[in-house]
N, C-alpha and C positions, 0 to 999 in steps of 0.2 A: 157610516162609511169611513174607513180607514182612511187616513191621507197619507202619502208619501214624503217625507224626512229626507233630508240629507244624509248619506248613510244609513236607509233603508232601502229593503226591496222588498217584492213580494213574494214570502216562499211557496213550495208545492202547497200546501194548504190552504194557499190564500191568506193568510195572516202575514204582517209586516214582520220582517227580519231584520236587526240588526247587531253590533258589535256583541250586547249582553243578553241576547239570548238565543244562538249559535250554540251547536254542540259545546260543551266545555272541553274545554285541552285538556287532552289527557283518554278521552274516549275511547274507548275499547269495544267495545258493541256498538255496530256499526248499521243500523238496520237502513232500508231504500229511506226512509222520511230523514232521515238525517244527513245520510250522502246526498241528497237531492236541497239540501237549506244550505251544506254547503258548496255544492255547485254555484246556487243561485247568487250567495253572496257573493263567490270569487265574480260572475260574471255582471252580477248588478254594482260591482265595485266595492266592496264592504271589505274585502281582502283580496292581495295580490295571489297569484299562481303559489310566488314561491312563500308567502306569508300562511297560506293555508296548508301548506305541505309542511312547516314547521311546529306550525300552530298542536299538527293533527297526526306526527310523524307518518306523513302520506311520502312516497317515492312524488315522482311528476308523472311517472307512470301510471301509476294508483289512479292520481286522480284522474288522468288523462281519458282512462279508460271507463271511472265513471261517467263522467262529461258525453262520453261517445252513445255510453248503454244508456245513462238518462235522453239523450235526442233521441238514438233512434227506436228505444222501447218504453219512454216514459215510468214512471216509477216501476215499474216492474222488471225493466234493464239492469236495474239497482238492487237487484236480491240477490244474494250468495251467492244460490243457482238458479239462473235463467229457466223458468218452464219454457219449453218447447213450443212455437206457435204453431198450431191445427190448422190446414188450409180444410 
């Protein structure tokens, strides 16, 4: 069992997330499992709003909007293109 650090959380995968091993600055490929490690750091505290949007030359929009599509679609919110949900 994983235990929880100071400046750690736990990312979409269930593995602890922290400061070194976070997308690298610089990221260019952008896939859901990565936008969603760093969602979770900004909100588990590992980085601020605006510390992640430098880090990741994200707008606050950018991420804003991940933030929105990872709550209300869960990693799947998080793909380029949104598949279309089937009722």
């Amino acid at each position: 069992m994983q235990t929880l650090t100071p400046g750690s959380v736990i990312g979409p995968d269930g593995q602890l997330l922290n400061l070194g091993n976070l997308p690298a600055p610089g990221t260019r490929r952008w896939v859901a499992r990565r936008k969603a490690e760093v969602v979770a750091a900004v909100e588990g505290g590992i980085l601020s709003i605006g510390e992640a949007c430098a880090r990741y030359s994200l707008s606050l929009e950018e991420f804003m909007a991940w933030e929105d599509g990872l709550h209300r679609h869960g990693l799947p919110g998080l793909r380029a293109t949104l598949v279309p949900h089937r009722h």
